[in-house]
PQR file of N, CA, C, O and H, with PARSE charges and radii, in Angstrom:
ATOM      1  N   UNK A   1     -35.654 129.489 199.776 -0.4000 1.5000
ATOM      2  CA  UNK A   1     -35.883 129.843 198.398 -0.0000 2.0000
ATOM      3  C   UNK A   1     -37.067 129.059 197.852  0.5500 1.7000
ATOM      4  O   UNK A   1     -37.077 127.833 197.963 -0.5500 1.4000
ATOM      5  N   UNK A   2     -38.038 129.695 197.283 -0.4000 1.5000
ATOM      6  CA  UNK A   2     -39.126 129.048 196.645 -0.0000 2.0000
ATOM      7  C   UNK A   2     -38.607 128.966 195.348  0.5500 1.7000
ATOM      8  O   UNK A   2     -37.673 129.711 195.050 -0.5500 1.4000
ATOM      9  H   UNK A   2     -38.031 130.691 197.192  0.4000 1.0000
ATOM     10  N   UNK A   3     -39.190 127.959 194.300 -0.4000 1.5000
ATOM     11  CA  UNK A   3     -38.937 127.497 192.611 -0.0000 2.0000
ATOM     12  C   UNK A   3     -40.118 127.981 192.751  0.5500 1.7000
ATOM     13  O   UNK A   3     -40.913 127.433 193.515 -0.5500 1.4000
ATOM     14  H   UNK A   3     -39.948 127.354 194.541  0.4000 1.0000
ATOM     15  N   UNK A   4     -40.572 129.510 191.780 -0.4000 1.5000
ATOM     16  CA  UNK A   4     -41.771 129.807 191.095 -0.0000 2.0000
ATOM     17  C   UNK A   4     -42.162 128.853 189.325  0.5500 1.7000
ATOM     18  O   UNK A   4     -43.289 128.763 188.837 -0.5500 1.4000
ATOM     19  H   UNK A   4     -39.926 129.955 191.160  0.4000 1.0000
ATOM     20  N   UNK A   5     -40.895 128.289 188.721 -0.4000 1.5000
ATOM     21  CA  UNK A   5     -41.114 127.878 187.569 -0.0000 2.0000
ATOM     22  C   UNK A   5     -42.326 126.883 187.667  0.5500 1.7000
ATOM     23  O   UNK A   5     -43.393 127.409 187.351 -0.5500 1.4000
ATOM     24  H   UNK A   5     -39.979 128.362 189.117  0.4000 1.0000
ATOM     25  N   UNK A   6     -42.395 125.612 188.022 -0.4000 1.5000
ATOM     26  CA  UNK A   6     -43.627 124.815 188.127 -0.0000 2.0000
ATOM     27  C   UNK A   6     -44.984 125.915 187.743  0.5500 1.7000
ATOM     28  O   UNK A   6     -45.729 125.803 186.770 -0.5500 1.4000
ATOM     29  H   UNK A   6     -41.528 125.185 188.279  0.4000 1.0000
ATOM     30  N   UNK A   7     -45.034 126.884 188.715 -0.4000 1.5000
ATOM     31  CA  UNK A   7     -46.190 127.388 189.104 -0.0000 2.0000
ATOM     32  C   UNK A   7     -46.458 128.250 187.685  0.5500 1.7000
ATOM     33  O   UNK A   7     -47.451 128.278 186.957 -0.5500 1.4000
ATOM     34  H   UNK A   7     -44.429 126.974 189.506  0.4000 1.0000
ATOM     35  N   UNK A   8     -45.259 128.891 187.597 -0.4000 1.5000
ATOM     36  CA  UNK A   8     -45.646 130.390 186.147 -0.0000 2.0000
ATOM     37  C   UNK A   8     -46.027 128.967 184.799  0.5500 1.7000
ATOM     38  O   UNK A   8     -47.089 129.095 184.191 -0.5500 1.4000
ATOM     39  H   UNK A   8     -44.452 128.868 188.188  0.4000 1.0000
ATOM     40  N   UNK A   9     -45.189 127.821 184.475 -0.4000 1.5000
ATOM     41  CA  UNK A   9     -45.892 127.014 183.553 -0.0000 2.0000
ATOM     42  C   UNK A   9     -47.068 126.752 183.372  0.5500 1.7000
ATOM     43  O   UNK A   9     -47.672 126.787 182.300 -0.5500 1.4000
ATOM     44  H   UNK A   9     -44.326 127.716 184.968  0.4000 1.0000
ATOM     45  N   UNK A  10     -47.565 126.405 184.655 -0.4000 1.5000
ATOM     46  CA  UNK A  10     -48.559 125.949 184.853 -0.0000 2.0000
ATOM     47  C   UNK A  10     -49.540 126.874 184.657  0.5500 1.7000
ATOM     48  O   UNK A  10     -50.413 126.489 183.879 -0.5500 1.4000
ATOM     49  H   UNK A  10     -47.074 126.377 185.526  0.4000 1.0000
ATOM     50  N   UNK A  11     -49.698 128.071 185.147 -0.4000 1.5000
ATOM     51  CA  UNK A  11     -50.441 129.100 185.020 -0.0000 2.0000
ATOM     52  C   UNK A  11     -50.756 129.409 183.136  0.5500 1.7000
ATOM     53  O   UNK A  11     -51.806 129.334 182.498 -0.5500 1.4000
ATOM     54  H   UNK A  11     -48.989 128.384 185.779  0.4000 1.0000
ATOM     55  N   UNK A  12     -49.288 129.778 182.679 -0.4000 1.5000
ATOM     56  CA  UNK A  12     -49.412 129.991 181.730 -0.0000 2.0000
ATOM     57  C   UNK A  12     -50.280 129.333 180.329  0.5500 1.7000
ATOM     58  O   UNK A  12     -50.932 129.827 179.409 -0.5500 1.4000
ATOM     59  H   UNK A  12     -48.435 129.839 183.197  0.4000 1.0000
ATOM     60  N   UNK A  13     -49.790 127.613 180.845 -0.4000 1.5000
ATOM     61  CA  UNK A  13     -49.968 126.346 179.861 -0.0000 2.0000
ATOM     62  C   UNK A  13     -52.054 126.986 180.241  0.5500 1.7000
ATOM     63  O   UNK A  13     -52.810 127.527 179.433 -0.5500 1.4000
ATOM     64  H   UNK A  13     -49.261 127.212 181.592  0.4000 1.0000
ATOM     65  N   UNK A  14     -52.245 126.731 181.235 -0.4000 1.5000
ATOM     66  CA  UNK A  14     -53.534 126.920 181.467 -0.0000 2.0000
ATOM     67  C   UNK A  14     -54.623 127.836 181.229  0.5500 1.7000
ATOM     68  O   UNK A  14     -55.823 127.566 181.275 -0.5500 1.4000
ATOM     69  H   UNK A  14     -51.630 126.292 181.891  0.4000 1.0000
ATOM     70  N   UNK A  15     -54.010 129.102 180.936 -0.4000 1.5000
ATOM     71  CA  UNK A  15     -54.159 130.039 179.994 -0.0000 2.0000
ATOM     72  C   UNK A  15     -53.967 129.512 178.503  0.5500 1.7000
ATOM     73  O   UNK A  15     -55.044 129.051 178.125 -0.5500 1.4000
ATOM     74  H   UNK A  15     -53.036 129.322 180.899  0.4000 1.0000
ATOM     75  N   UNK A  16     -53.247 129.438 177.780 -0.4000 1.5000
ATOM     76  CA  UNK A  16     -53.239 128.703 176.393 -0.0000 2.0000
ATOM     77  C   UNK A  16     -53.847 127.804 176.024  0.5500 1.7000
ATOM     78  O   UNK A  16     -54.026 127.562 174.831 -0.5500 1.4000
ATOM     79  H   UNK A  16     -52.372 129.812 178.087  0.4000 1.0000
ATOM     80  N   UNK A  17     -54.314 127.085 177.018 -0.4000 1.5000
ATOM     81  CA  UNK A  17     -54.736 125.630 176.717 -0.0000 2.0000
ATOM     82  C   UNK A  17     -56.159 125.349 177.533  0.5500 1.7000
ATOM     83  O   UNK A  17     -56.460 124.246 177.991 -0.5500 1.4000
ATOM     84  H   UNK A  17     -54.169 127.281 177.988  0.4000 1.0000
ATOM     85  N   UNK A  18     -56.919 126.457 177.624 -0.4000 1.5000
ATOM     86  CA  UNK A  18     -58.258 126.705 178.133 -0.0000 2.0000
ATOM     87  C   UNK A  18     -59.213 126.374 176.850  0.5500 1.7000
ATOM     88  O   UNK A  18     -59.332 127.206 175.951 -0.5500 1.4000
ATOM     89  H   UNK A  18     -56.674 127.353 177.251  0.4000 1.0000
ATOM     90  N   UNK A  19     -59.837 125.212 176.815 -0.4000 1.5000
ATOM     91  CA  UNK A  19     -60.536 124.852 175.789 -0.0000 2.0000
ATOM     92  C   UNK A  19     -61.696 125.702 175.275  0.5500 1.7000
ATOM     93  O   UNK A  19     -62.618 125.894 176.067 -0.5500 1.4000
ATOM     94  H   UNK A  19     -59.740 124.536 177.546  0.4000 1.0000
ATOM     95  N   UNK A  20     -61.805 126.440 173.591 -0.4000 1.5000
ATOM     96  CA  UNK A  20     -62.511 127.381 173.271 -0.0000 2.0000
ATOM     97  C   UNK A  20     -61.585 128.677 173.749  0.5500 1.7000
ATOM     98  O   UNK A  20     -61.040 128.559 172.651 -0.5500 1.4000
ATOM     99  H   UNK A  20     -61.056 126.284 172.947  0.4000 1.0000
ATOM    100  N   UNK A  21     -61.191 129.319 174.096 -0.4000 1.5000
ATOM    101  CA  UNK A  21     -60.254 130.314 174.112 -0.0000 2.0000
ATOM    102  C   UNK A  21     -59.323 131.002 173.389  0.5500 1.7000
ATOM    103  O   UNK A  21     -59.119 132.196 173.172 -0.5500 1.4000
ATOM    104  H   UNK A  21     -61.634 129.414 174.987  0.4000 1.0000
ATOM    105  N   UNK A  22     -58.822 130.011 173.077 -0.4000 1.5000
ATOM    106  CA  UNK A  22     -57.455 130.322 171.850 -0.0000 2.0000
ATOM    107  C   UNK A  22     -58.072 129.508 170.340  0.5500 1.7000
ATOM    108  O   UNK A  22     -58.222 129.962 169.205 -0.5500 1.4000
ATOM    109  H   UNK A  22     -58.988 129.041 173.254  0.4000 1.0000
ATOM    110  N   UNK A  23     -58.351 128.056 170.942 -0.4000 1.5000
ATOM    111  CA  UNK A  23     -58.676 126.982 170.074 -0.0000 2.0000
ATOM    112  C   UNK A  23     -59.213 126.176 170.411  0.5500 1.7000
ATOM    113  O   UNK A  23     -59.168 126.015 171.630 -0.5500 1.4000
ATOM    114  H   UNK A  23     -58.229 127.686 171.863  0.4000 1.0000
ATOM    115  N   UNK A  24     -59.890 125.359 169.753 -0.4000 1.5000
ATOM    116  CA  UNK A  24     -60.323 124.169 170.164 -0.0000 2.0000
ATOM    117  C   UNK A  24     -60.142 122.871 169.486  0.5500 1.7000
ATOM    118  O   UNK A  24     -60.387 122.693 168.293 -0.5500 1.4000
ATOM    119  H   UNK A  24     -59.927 125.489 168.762  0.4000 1.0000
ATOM    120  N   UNK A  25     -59.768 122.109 170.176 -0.4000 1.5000
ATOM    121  CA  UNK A  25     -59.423 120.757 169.679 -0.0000 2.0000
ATOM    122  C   UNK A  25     -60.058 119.344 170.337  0.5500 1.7000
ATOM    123  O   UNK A  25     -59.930 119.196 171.552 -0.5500 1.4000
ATOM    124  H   UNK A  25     -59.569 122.254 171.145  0.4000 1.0000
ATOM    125  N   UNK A  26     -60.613 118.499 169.699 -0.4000 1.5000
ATOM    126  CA  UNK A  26     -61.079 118.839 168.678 -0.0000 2.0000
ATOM    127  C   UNK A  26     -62.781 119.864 168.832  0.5500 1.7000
ATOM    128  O   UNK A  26     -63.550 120.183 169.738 -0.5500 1.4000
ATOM    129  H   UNK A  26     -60.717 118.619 168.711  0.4000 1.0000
ATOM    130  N   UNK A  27     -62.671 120.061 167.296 -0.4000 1.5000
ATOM    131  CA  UNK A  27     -63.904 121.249 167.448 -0.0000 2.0000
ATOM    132  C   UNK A  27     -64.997 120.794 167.204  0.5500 1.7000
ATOM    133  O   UNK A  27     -64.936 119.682 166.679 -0.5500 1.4000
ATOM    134  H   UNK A  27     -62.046 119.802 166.560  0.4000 1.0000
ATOM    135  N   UNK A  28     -66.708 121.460 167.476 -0.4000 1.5000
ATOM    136  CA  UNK A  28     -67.327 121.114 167.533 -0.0000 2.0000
ATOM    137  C   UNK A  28     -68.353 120.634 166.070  0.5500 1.7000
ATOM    138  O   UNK A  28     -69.272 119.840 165.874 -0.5500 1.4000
ATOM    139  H   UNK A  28     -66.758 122.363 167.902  0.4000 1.0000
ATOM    140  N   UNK A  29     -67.423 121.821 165.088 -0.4000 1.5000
ATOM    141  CA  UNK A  29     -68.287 121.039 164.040 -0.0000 2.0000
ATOM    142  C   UNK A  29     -67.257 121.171 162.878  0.5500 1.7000
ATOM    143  O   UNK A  29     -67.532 121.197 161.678 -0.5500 1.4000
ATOM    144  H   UNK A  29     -66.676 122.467 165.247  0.4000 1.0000
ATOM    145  N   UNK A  30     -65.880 121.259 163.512 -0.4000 1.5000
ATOM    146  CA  UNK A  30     -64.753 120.892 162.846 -0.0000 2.0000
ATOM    147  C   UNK A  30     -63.621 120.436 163.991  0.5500 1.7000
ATOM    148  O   UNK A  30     -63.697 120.418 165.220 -0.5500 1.4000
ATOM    149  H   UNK A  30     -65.657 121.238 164.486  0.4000 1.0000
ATOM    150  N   UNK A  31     -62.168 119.954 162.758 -0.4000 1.5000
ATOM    151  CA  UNK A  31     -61.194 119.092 163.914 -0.0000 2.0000
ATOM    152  C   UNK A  31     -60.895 120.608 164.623  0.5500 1.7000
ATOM    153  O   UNK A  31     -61.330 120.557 165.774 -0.5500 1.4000
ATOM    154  H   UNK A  31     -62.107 119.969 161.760  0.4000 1.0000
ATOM    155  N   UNK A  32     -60.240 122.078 164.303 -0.4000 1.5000
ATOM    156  CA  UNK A  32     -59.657 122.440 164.764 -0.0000 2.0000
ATOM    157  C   UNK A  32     -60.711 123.855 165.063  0.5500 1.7000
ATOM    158  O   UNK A  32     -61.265 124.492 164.166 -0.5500 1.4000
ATOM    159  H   UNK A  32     -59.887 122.120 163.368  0.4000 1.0000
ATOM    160  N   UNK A  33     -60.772 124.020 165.912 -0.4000 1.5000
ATOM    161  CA  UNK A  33     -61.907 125.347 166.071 -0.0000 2.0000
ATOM    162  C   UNK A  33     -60.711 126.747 166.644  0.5500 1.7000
ATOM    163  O   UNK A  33     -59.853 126.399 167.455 -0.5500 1.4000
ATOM    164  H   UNK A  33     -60.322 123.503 166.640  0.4000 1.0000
ATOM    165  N   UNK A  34     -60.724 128.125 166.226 -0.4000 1.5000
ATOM    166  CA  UNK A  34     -60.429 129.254 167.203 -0.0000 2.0000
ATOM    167  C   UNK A  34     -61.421 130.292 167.231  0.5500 1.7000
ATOM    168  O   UNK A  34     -62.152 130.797 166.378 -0.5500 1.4000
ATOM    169  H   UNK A  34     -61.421 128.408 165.567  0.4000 1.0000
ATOM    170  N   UNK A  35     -61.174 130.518 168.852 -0.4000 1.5000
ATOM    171  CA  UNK A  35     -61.929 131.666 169.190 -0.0000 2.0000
ATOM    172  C   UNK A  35     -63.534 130.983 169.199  0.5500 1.7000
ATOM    173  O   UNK A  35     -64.246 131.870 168.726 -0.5500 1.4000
ATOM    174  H   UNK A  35     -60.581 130.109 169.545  0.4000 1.0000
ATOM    175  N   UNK A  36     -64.024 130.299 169.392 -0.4000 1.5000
ATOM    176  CA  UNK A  36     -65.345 129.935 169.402 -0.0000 2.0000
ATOM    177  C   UNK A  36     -65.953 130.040 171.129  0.5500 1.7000
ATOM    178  O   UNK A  36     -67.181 130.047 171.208 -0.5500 1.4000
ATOM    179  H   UNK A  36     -63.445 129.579 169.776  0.4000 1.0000
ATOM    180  N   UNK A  37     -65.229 130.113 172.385 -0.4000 1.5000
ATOM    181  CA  UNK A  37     -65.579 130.147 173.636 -0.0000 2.0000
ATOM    182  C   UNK A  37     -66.722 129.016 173.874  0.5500 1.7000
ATOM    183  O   UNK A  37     -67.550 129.044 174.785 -0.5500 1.4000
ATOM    184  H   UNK A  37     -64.231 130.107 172.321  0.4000 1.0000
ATOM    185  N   UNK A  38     -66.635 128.282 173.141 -0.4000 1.5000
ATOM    186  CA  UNK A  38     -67.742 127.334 173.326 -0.0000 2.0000
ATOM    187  C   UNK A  38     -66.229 125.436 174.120  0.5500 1.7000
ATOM    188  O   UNK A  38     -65.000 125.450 174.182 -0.5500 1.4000
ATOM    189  H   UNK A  38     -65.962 128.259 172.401  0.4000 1.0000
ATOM    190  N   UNK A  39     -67.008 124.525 174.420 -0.4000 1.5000
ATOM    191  CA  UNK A  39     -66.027 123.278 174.991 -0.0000 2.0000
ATOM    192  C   UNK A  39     -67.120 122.218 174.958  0.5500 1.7000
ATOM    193  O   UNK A  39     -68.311 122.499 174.824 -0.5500 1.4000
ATOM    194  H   UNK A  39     -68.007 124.514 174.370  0.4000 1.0000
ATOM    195  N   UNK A  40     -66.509 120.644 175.124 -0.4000 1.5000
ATOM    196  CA  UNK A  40     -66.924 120.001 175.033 -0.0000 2.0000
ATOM    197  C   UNK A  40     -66.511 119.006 175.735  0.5500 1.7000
ATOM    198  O   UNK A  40     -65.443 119.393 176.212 -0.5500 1.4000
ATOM    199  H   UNK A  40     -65.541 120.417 175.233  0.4000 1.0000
ATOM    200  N   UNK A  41     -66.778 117.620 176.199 -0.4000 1.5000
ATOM    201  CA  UNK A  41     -66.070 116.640 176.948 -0.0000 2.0000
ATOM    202  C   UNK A  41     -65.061 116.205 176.135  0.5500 1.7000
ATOM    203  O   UNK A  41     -63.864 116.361 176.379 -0.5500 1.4000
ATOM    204  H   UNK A  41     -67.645 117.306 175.812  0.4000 1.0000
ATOM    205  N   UNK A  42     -65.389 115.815 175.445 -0.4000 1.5000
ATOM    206  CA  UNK A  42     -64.079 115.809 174.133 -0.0000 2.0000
ATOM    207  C   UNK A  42     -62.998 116.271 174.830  0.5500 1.7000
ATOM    208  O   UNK A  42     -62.369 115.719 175.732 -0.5500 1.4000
ATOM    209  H   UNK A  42     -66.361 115.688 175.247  0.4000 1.0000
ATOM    210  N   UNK A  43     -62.764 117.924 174.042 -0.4000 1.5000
ATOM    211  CA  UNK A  43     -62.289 118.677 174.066 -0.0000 2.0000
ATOM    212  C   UNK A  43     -61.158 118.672 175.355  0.5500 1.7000
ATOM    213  O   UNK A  43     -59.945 118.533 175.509 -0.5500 1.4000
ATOM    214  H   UNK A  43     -63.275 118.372 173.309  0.4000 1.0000
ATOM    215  N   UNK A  44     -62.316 118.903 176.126 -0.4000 1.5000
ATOM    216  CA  UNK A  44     -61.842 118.709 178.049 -0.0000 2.0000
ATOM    217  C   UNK A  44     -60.454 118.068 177.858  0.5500 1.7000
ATOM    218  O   UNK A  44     -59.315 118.531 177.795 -0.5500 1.4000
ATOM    219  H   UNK A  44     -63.301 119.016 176.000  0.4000 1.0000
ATOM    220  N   UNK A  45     -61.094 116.556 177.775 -0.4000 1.5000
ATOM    221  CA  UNK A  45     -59.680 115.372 177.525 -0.0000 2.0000
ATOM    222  C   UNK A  45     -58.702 115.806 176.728  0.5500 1.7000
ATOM    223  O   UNK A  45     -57.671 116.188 177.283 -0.5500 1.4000
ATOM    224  H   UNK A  45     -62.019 116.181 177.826  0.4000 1.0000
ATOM    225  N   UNK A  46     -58.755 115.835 175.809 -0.4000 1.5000
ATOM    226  CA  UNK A  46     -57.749 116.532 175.000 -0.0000 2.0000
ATOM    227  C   UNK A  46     -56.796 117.197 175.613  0.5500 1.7000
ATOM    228  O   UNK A  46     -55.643 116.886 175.911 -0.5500 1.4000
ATOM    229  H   UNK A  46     -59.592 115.524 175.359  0.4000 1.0000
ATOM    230  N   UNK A  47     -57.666 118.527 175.826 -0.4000 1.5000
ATOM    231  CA  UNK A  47     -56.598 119.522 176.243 -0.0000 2.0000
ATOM    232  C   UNK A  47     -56.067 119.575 177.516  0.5500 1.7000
ATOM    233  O   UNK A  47     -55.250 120.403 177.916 -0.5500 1.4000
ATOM    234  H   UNK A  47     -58.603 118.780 175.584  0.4000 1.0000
ATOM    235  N   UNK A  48     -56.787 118.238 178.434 -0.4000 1.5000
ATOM    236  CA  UNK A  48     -56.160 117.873 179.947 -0.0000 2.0000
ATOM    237  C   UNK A  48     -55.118 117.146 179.529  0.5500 1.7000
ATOM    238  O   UNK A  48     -54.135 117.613 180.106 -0.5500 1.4000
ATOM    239  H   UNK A  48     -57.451 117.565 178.108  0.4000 1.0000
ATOM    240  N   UNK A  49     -54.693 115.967 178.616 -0.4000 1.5000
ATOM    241  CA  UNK A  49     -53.238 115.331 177.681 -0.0000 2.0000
ATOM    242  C   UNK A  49     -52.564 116.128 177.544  0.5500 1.7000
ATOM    243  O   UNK A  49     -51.516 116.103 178.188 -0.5500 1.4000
ATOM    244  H   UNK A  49     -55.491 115.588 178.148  0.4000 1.0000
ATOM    245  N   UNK A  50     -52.830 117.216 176.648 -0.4000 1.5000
ATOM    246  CA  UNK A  50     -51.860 117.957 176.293 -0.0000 2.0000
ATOM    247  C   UNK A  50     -51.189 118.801 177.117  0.5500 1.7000
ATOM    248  O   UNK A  50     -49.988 119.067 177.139 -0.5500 1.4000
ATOM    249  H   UNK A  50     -53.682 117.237 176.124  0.4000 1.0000
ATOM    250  N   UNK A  51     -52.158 119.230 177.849 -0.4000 1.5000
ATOM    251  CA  UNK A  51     -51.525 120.148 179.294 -0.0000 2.0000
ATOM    252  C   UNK A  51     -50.395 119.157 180.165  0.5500 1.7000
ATOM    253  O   UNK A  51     -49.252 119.461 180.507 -0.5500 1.4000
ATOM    254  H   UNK A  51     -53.134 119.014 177.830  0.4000 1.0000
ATOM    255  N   UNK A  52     -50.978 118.145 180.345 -0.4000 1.5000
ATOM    256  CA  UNK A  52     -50.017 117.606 181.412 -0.0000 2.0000
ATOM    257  C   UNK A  52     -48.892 117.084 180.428  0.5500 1.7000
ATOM    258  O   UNK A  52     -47.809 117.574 180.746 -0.5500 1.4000
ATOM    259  H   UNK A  52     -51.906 117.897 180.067  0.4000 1.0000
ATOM    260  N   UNK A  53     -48.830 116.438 179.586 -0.4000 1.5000
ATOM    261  CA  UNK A  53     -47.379 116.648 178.192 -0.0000 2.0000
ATOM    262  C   UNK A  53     -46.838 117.722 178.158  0.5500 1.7000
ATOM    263  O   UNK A  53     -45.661 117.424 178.360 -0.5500 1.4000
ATOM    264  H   UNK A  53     -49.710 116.040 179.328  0.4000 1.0000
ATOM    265  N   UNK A  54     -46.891 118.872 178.030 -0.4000 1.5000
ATOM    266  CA  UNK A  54     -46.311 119.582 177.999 -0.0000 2.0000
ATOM    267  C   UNK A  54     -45.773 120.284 179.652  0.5500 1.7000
ATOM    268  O   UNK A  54     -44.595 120.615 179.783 -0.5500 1.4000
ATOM    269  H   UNK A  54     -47.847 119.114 177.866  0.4000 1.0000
ATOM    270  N   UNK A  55     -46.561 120.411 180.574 -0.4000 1.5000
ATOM    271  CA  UNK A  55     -46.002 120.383 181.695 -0.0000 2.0000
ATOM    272  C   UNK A  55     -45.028 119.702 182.354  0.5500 1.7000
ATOM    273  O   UNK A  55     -44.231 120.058 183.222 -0.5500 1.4000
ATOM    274  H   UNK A  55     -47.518 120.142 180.467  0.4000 1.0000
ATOM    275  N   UNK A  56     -45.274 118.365 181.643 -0.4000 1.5000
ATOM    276  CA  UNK A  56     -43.910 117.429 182.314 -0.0000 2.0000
ATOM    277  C   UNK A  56     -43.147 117.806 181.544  0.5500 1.7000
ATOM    278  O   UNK A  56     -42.104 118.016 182.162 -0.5500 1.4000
ATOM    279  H   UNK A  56     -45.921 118.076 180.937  0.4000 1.0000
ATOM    280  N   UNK A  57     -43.003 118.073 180.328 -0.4000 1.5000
ATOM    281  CA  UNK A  57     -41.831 118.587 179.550 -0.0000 2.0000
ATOM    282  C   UNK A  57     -41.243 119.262 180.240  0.5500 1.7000
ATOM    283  O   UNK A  57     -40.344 118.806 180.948 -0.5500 1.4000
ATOM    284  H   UNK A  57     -43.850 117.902 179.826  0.4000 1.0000
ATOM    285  N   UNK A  58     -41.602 120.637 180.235 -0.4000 1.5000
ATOM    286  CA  UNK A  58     -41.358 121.810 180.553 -0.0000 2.0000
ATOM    287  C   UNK A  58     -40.782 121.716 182.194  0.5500 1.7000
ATOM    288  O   UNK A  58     -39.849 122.422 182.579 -0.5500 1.4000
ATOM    289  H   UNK A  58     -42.331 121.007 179.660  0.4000 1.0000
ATOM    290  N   UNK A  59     -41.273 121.036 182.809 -0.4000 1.5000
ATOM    291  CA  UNK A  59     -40.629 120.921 184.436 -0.0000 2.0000
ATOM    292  C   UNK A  59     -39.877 119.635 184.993  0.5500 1.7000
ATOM    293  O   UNK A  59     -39.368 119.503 186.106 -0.5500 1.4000
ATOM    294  H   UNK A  59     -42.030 120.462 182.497  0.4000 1.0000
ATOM    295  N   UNK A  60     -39.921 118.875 184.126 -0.4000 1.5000
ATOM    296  CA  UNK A  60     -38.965 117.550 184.298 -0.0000 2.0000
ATOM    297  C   UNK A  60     -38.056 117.394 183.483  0.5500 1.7000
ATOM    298  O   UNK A  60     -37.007 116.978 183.976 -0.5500 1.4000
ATOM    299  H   UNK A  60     -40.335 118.982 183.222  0.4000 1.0000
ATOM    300  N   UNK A  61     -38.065 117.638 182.025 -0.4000 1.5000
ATOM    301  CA  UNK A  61     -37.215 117.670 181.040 -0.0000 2.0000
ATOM    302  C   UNK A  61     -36.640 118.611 180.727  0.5500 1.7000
ATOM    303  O   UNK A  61     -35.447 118.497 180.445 -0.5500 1.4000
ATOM    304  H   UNK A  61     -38.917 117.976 181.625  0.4000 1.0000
ATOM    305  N   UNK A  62     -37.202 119.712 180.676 -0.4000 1.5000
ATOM    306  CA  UNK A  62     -36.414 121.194 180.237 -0.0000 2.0000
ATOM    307  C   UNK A  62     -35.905 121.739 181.799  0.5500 1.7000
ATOM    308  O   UNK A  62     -34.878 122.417 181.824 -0.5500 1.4000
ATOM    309  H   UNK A  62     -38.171 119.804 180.905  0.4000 1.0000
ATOM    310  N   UNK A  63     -36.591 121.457 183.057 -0.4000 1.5000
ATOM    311  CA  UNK A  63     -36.345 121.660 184.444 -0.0000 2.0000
ATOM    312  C   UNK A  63     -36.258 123.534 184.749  0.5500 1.7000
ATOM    313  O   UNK A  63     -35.347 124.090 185.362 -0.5500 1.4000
ATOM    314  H   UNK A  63     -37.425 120.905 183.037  0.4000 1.0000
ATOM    315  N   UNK A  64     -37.660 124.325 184.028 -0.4000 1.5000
ATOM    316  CA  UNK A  64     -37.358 125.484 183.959 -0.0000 2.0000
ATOM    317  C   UNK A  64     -38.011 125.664 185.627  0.5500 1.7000
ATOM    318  O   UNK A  64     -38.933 125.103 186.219 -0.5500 1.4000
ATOM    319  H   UNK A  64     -38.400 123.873 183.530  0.4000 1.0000
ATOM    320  N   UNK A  65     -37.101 126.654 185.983 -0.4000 1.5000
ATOM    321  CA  UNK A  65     -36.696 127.461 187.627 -0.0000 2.0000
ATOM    322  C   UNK A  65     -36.925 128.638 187.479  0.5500 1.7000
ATOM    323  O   UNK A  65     -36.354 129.387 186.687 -0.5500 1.4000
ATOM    324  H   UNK A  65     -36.352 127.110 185.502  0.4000 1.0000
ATOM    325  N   UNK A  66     -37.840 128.926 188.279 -0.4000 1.5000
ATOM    326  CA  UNK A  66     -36.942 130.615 188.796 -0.0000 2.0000
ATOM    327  C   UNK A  66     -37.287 130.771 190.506  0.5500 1.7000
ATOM    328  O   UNK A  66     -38.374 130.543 191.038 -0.5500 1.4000
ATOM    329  H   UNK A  66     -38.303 128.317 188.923  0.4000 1.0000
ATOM    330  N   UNK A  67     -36.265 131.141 191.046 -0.4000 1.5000
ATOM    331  CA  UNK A  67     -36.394 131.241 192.188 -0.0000 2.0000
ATOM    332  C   UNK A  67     -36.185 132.595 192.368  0.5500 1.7000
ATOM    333  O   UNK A  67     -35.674 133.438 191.630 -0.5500 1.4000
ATOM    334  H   UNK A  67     -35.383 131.327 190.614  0.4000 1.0000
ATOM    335  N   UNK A  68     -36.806 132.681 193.792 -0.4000 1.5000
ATOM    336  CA  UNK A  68     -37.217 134.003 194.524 -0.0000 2.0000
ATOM    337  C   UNK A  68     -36.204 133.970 195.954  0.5500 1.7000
ATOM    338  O   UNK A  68     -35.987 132.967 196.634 -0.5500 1.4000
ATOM    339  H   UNK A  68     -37.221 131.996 194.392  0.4000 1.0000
ATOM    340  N   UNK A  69     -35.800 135.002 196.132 -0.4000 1.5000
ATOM    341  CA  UNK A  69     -35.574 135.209 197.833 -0.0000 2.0000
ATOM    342  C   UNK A  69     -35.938 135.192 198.515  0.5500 1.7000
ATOM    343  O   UNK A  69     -35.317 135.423 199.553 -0.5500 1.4000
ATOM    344  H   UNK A  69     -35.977 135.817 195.580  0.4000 1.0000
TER
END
């Protein structure tokens, strides 16, 4: 049995949390930017924290699974 959960989080968080995409934090000529497709080193960091916070959440603390046959 494979655990797909790790993987679909991860995918997902990484999608959401693609800096300039959805949002940006912080922004380039404000704190909170959306939809601008533009990033920054800043930014980068940021949203590499937040990704991995919420990933450990989500797969160590909440322990979401789904397994396959």
């Amino acid at each position: 049995m494979a655990d797909w959960g790790p993987v679909a989080v991860a995918v997902v968080l990484f999608v959401l949390l693609s800096p300039g995409l959805l949002f940006q934090f912080p922004g380039n000529s404000r704190t909170l930017e959306f939809s601008n497709l533009e990033t920054s080193g800043r930014s980068i960091l940021i949203h590499t924290f937040i990704f991995f916070g919420l990933f450990a959440l989500f797969t160590v603390v909440i322990r979401v699974h789904i397994y396959t046959d």
